[in-house]
C-alpha positions in Angstrom: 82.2 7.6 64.7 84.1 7.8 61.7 86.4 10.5 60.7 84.5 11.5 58.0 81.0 11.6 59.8 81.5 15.1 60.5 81.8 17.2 57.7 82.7 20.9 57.0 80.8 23.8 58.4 81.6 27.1 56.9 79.0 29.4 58.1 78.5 30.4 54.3 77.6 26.6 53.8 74.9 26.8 55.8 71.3 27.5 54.0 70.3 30.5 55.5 67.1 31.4 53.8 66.2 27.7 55.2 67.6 29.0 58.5 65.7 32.6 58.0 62.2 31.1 57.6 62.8 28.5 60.2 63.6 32.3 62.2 60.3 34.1 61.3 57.7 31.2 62.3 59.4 31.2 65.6 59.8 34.9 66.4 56.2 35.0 65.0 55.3 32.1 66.9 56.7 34.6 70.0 54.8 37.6 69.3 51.3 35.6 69.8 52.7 33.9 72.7 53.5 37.6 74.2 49.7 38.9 73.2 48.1 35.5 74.8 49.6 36.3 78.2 48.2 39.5 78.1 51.1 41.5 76.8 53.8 39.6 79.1 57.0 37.6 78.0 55.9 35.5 81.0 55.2 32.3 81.2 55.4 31.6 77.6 57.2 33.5 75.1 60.3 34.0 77.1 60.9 30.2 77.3 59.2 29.9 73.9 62.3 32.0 72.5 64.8 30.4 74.8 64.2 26.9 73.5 64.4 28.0 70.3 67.3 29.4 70.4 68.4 26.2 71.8 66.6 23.8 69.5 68.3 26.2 66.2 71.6 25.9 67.6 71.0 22.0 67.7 70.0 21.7 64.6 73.2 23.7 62.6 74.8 21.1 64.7 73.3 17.9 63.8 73.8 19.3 59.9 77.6 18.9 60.4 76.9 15.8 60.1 77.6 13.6 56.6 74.4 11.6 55.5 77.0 8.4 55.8 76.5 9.1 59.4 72.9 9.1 59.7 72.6 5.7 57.2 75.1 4.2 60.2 72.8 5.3 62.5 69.1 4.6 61.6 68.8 1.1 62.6 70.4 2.0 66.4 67.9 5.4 66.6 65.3 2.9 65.7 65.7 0.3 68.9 66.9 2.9 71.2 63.7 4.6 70.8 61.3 1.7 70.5 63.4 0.0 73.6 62.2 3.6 75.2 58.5 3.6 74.2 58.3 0.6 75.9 59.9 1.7 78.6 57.3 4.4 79.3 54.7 1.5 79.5 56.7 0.0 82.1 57.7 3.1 83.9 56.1 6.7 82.2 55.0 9.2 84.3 51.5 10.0 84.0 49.8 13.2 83.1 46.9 14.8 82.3 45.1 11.3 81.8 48.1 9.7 79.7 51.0 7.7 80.5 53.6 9.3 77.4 56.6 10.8 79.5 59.9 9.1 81.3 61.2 10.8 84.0 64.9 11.0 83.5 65.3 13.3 86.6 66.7 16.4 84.6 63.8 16.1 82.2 60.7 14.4 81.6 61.8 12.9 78.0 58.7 11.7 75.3 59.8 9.2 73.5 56.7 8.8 71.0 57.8 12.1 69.6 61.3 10.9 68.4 59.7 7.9 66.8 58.5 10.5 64.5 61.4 11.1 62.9 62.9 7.3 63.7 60.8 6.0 62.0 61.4 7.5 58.8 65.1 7.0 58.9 64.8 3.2 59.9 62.2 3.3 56.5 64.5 5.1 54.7 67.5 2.7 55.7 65.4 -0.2 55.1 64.4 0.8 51.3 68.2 2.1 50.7 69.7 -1.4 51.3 66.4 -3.4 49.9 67.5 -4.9 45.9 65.4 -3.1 43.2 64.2 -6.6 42.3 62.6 -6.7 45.7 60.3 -3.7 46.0 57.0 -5.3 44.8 57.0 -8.2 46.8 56.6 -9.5 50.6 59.6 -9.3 51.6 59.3 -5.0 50.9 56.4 -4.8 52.9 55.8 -7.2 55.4 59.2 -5.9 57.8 57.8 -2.0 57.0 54.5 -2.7 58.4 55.8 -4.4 61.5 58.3 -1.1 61.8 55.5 1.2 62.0 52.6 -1.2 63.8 54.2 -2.3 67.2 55.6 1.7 68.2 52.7 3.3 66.6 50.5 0.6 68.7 52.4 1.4 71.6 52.1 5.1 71.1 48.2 4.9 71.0 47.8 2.7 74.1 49.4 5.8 75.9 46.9 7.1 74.4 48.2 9.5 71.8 46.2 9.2 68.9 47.6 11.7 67.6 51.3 11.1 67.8 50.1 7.6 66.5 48.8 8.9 63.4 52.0 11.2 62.6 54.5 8.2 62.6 52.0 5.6 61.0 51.7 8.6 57.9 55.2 9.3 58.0 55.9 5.3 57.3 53.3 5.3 54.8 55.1 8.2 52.3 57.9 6.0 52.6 56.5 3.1 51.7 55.0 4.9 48.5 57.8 7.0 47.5 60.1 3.6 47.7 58.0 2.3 45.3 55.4 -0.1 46.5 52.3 -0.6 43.4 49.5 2.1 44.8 47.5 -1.0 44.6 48.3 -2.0 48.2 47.4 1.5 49.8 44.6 1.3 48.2 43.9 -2.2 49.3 45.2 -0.8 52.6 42.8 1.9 53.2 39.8 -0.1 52.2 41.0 -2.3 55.4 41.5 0.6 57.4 37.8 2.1 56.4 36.4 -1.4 57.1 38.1 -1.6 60.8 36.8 1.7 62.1 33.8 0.8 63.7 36.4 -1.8 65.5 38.9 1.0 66.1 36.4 3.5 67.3 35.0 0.7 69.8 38.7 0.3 71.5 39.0 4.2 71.5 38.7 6.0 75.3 35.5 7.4 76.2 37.1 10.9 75.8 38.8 10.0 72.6 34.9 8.5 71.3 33.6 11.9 72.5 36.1 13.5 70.0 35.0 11.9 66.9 31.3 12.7 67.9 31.7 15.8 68.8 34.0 16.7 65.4 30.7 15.0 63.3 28.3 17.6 65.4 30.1 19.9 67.2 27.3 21.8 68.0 25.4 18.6 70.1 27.6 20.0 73.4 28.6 23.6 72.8 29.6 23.7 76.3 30.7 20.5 77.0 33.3 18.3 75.1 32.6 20.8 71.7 33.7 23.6 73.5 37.0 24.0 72.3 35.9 23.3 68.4 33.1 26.1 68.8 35.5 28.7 70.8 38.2 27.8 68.2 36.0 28.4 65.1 34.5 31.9 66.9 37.7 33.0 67.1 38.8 32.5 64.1 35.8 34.2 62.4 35.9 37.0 64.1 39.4 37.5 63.3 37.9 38.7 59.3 40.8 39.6 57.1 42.8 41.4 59.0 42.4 40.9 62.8 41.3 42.9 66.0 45.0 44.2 65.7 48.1 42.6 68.4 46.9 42.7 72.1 43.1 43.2 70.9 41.9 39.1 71.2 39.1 38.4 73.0 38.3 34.6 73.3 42.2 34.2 74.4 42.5 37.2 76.8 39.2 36.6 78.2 39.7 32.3 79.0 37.4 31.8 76.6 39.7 29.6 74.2 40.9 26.9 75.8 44.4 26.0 75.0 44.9 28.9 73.2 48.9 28.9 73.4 49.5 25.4 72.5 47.4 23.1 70.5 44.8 26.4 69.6 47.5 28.9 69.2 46.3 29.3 65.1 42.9 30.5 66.0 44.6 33.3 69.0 46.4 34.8 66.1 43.6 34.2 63.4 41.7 36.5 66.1 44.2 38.9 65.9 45.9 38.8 62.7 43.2 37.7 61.0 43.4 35.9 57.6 46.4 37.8 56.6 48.0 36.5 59.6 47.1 32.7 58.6 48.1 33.4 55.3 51.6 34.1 56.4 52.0 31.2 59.0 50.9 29.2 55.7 52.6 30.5 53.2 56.3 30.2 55.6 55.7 26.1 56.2 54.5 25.9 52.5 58.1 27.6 52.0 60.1 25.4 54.0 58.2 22.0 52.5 59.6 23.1 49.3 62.9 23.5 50.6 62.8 20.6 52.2 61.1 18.8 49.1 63.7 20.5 46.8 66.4 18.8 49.1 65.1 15.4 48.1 64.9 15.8 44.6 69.1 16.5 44.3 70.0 14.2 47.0 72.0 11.5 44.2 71.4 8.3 47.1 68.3 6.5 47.5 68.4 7.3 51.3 68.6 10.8 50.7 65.9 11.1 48.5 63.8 9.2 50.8 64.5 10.5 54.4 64.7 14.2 52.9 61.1 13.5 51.8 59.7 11.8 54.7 61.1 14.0 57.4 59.3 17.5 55.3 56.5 15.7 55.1 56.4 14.9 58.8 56.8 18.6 59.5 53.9 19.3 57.6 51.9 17.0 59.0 51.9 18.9 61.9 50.9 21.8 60.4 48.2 20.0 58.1 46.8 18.2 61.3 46.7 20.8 63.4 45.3 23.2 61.2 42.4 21.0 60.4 41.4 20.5 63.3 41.8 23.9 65.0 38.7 24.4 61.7 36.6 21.9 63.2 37.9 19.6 60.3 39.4 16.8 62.1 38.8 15.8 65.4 41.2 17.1 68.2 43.7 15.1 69.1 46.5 17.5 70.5 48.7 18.4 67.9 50.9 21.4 67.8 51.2 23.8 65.3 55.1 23.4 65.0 57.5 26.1 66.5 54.2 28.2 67.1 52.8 26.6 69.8 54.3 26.7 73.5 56.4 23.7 74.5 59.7 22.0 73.7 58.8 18.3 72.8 57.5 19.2 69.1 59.9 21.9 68.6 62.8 19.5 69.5 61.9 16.8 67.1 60.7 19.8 64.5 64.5 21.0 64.8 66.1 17.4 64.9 64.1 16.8 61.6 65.5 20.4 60.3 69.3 19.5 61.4 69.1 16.1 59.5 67.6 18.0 56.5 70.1 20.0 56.2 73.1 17.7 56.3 71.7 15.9 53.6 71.3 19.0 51.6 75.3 19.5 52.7 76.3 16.4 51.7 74.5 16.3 48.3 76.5 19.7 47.5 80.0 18.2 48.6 78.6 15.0 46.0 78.3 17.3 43.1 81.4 19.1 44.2 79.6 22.6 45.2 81.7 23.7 47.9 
């Protein structure tokens, strides 16, 4: 490492209304973990605010370090994680249908999660050493497209559909905010809508039954729609305002399935009502712009870039999951970041947060704001 990969960390450097917000969705995130166990800090918000703590005291510090360091780095991140995914093909642990996790003995480690924010930096490194004169032809887009095909590939065939989907649409903002003529994502997407039909025939039986049942929920209300109808009844009957904290139904009473990880948004819709959604909202739409206000004063190509990329894979999370606790999108088992109980997403949530912030760090020390 060299010496000047660490850089200053005065605790008045740090960007604590970044910080705060980051703060509220997890205490909040706490609270309806506490009301869907029934009034109980056990099993899930106790280690909900342990691993947060954790994961917070990671990220202030991965922001010590000097963007230099994570430039150095992106490439090595890159094929340590990729050597990984395929690693779990060889050797994952299987669970709950899907082979996704490595057994390192002192945890069971995903590595399809930290592609999600690999991926972005390997982009971002790519574009940062990639001449000007070189971003509108083959040689800008035929490396990218391998980058993001063979892990997200390897990610689905766990399958994670899902995961698959965050890191080939984190690669994709890269590859448009480095330059590439819209032409080709348009191009792109008219190959993408053409191959569905082939897609959808490769799909799992339970991942088929997804997209069916997101087209007409109501054709097995009991069945495989049974989460999207629970999910949208507690949401509605939520109104403006909630049943009030410990007054839930569908959660208390098993009828919402999943309702403190990937449904945790409709437990406190029920609860907290609209009010309560617009606030979740409202504190991701405020870090995005942080995050988004980070890449506009970065002053190096792979600032602006990764900056970008990693707030738009946070909100990804929140966009996906949102839609498809709605019934908008079909479910495919994304959290609703540092809201929903377990440590994988809030890990690479926080990596993603650390990193942001030492870019923001560095771009002060650039324009001499110490």
């Amino acid at each position: 490492m060299s010496s000047n990969s660490l850089i200053p960390a005065p605790i008045a450097q740090l960007p604590w209304r970044f910080l705060s917000i980051l703060t509220l969705i997890g205490a909040f995130g706490a609270i309806i973990l506490y009301s869907a166990a029934g009034g109980s800090a056990s099993p899930w918000a106790g280690s909900h605010v342990l691993r947060f703590t954790v994961f917070l005291g990671m990220a202030i510090f991965l922001s010590r370090f000097s963007e230099r360091f994570w430039k150095d780095v992106a490439f090595p991140i890159y094929g340590v994680i990729l050597l990984l995914l395929i690693g779990v093909e060889l050797l994952g642990k299987i669970g709950g249908g899907s082979q996704r996790w490595l057994d390192l003995g002192i945890i069971r480690l995903q590595p399809s999660e930290l592609m999600k924010f690999a991926i972005i930096l390997a982009l971002a490194r790519f574009y940062d050493i990639l001449p000007a004169g070189e971003i509108r032809r083959w040689n800008a887009i035929w490396p990218a497209v391998v980058m993001i095909a063979i892990p997200a590939l390897l990610v689905i065939s766990q399958p994670d559909l899902g995961t698959g989907i965050m890191i080939v649409s984190g690669g994709m903002v890269i590859m448009f905010l480095a330059g590439l003529p819209l032409r080709l994502f348009l191009i792109g997407g008219g190959l993408v809508a053409a191959a569905l039909p082939i897609v959808y025939s490769q799909l799992h039986d339970y991942q088929q039954k997804r997209v069916l049942i997101f087209l007409d929920p109501e054709s097995d209300p009991l069945g495989a729609g049974y989460h999207i109808t629970q999910s949208k009844i507690a949401i509605g009957s939520g109104g403006v305002f909630g049943k009030g904290f410990l007054n839930g139904t569908q959660s208390h009473l098993d009828y919402l399935p999943e309702g403190h990880t990937d449904f945790i948004f409709a437990t406190m819709a029920e609860e907290w009502g609209l009010v309560g959604g617009l606030i979740i909202i409202t504190a991701f739409v405020l870090l995005a712009r942080w995050g988004m206000n980070v890449s506009e004063r970065a002053p190096t190509r792979f600032g602006r870039l990764t900056a970008a990329g990693l707030t738009m894979t946070i909100f990804f999370y929140v966009i996906i999951n949102l839609l498809m606790v709605m019934g908008l999108a079909p479910v495919v088992g994304i959290p609703l970041p540092l809201v929903s109980h377990g440590g994988t997403a809030m890990m690479t949530v926080m990596i993603c947060a650390g990193i942001l912030m030492s870019i923001d760090r560095s771009s002060k020390m650039a324009r001499g704001l110490r």
